[in-house]
N, C-alpha and C positions, 0 to 999 in steps of 0.2 A: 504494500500500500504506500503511495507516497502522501508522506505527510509534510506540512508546513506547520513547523511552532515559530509564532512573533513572542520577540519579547527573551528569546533563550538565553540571553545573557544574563537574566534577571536572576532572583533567587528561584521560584517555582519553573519559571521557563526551561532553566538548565538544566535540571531534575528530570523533568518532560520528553524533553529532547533527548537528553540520555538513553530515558528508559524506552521511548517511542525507537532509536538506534537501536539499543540490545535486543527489543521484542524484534527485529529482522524487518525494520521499516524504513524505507528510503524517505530520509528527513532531510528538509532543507530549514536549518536554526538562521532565523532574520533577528537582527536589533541593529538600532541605531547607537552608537556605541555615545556617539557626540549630546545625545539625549539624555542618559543615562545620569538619575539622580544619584549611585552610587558609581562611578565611573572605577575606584580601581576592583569593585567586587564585580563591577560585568565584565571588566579585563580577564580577571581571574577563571572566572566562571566560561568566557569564552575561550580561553586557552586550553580548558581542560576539555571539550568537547571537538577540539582541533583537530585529534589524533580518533575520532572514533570513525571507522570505517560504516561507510553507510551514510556516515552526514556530512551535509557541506554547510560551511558556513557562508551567510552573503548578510551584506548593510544594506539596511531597508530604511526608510524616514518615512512612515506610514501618513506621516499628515502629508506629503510632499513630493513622495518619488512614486512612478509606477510600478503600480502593483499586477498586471496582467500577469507577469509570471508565478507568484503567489497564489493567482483564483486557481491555478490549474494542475491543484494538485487531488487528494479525494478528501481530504481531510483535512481542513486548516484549524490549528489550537492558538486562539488569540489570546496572548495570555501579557501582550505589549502592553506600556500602559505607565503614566506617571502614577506612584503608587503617595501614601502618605494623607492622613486626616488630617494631621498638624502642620504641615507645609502648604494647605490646601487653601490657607487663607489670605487676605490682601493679593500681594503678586503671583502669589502661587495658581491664583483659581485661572490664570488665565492659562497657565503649564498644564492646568487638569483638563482643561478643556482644548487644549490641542493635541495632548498625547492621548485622551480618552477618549474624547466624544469625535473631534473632526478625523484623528485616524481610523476610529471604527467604522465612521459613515462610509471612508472611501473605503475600506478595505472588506464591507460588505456589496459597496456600491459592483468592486470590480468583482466579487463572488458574482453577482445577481446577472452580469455579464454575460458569462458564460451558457452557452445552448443548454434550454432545459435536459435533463437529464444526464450532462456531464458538471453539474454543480457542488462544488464540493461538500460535505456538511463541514458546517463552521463553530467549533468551540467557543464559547465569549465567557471569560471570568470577568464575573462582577465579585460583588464583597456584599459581608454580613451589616455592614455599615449602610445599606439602602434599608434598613428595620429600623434605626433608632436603635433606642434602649428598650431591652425584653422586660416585659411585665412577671407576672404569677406560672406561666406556662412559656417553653421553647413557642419562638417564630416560626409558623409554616410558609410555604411557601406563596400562599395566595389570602398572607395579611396585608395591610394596607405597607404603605410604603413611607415613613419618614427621616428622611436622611439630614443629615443634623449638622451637615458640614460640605464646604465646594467639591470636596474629593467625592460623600458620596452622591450629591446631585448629581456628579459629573458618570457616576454608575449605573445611578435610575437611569439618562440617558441614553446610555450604551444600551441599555436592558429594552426600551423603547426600541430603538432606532434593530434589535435584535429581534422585538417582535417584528419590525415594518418586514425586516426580509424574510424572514417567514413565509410571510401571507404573502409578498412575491416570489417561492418559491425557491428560496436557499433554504436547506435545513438548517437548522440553529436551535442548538443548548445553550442554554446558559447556566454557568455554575458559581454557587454563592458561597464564596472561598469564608472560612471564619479563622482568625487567627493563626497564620500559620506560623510553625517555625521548625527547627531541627540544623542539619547540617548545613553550611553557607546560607544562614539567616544574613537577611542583610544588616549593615552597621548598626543602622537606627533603630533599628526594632528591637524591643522590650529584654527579650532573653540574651540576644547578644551584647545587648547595654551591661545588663545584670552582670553574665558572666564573662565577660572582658572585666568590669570591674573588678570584680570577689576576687578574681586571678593573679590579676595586677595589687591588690591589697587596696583600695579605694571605695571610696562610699558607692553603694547602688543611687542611681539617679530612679526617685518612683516619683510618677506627677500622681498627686492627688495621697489620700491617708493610702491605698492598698485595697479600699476596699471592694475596687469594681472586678468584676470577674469575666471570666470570656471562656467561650467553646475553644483552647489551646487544642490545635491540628496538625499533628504530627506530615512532613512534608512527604513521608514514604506513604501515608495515607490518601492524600491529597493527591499524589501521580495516579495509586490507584485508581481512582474516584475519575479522573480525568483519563485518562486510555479508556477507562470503561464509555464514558460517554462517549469517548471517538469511535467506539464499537457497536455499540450496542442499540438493537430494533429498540426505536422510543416513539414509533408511529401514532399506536393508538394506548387507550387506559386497559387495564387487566379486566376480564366479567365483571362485572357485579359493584366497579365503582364509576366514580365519574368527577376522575380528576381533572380538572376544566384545563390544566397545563398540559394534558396528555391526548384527554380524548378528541382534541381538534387538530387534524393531520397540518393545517395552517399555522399553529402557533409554534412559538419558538416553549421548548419546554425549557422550565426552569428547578433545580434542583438547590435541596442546600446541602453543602459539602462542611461536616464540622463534626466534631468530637459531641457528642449527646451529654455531656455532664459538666456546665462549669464549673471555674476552678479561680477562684479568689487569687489574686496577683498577690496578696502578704503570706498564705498558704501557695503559691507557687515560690516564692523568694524562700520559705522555711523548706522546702521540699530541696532548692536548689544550694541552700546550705547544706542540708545535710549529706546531699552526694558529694559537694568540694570538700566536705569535712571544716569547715570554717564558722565562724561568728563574724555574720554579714552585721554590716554598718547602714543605713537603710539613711538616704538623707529629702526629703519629701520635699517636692515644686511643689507651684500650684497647679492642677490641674489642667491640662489645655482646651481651648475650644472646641466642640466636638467629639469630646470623650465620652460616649456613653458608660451611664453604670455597667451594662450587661449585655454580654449577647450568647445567645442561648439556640442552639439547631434542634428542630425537630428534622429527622433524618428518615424518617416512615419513606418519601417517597424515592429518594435516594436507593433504600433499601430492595426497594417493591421493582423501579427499574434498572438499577444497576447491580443489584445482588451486593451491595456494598454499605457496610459499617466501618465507622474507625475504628481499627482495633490496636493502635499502639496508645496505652496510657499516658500519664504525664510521668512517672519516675523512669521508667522506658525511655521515651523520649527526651526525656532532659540530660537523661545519663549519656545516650547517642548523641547530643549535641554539645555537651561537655566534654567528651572524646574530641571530637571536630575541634574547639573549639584550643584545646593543648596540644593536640597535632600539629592546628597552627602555629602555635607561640613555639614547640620543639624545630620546628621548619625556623621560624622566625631570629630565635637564637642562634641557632647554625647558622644561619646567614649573618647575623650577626660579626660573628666571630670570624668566619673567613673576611669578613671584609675588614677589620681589624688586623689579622693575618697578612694580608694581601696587601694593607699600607706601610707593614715595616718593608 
């Protein structure tokens, strides 16, 4: 199958791309490198999928450059994207709205192109952050929509402009990523903040007391979850229900992709002490805009069409990305030290 992943420089994309390569699929990994809000972790992350036979890498600027050779493959996983709730505001919302909203319009524009029946199905990750903050019960998938910040407006649109090709006949999933993280988290993000810190011996940076919690989603779960939808018959609803994201062959379905039980961020920081073996120093911002208390996946429909649950935990997971995480700094030191070396 030839697949196209945008965005593989990213944290999720590269994971994607990888595993779409290993499963014996002709990938072609797009990012625009010059875009990239983490630029030396998409170097990183594109370096390491340089050498995998099966994929090629090419520079794509989805708001800007042609995309025909992109539509033509069977399977595109949009997974590009200016990422960040907290960068999303003042100057930011205009970055959200050109890597999000105007790259997706053309890059379903140029799917919708192609002769019916060679269309590819098109993956579109949006985020848990188009809910707001979860009330008493997990978010399903066809609760109302309140997004609490540019970054997520900027996803409800994607999510819109996912239904439009739809009903013009591109297929399209859309999958509502919730907190992800694990190996090559990106910089900014909460766990790699955390544990850079504790490592380095320095205070954790927490905005807000700790007390908001989230669906933490282990990133080998999250490939999962996403192959499946690059695979999998999601035409019609199963007998006997009448899930309005399923049973319309026109609409784009939407899944939520997340760990079924959250997990208090002052109980993930005690959880991440005790694997470093350390007494964390915990030094608390204010809270930033945008931050919801909660976000919470009901995952029934996930389950029902992709035969998929999360099933790596948080001590699981954190411990896998705490490996990663001194792998680096053991690599880091060595280099250190030769170049020290190398100047006598």
């Amino acid at each position: 199958m030839r697949v196209v992943v945008t965005g593989a420089g990213g944290f999720i994309g590269g994971h994607v791309a990888e595993a779409m390569a290993l499963a014996g699929h002709e990938v072609l990994a797009a990012d625009a490198l010059g875009r990239s809000a983490t630029p030396a972790a998409a170097r990183a992350n594109l370096a390491a999928l340089a050498d995998h036979p099966g994929l090629t890498l090419v520079e794509a600027d989805l708001a800007v450059d042609d995309l025909t050779r992109l539509a033509e493959a069977d399977v595109v996983v949009h997974l590009a994207g200016r990422p960040g709730v907290r960068t999303s505001f003042g100057a930011g919302a205009a970055e959200v709205e050109r890597d999000n909203v105007t790259a997706t319009r053309r890059l379903l524009a140029a799917c919708a192109e192609r002769p019916p029946g060679r269309r590819p199905r098109v993956v579109v990750a949006s985020s848990s952050s188009v809910y707001g903050s979860a009330g008493d019960r997990p978010h399903r998938e066809d609760d109302p929509l309140r997004p609490a910040s540019p970054y997520a407006v900027s996803k409800a649109a994607v999510e819109r402009l996912a239904a439009q090709a739809a009903r013009g006949g591109v297929p399209t999933v859309v999958l509502r990523y919730f907190s992800v993280y694990g190996p090559r988290q990106r910089p900014d993000m909460a766990f790699h903040r955390f544990i850079d810190a504790a490592l380095g011996g320095r205070p954790l940076p927490v905005l807000g007391d700790g007390g908001q919690s989230r669906a933490f989603t282990h990133i080998s779960d999250i490939v999962t979850a996403t192959l499946a939808a690059a695979t999998a018959e999601l035409g019609t609803a199963e007998p006997g229900t009448s899930d309005p994201a399923t049973s319309d062959p026109a609409a784009a379905t939407v899944i939520n992709v997340g760990h079924a039980e959250p997990v208090q961020v002052r109980t993930a920081i005690a959880l991440l002490a005790d694997l470093l073996g350390v007494r964390p120093h915990v030094r608390h911002y204010e809270r930033a805009p945008g931050d919801v208390s909660r976000t919470w996946a009901d995952t029934e429909r996930a389950a029902r069409l992709l035969g998929w649950r999360a099933r790596v935990g948080p001590a699981e997971g954190l411990a896998d990305q705490i490996a990663w995480h001194r792998g680096r700094e053991t690599w880091a030191t060595g280099a250190r030290e030769a170049a020290r070396w190398g100047a006598r």
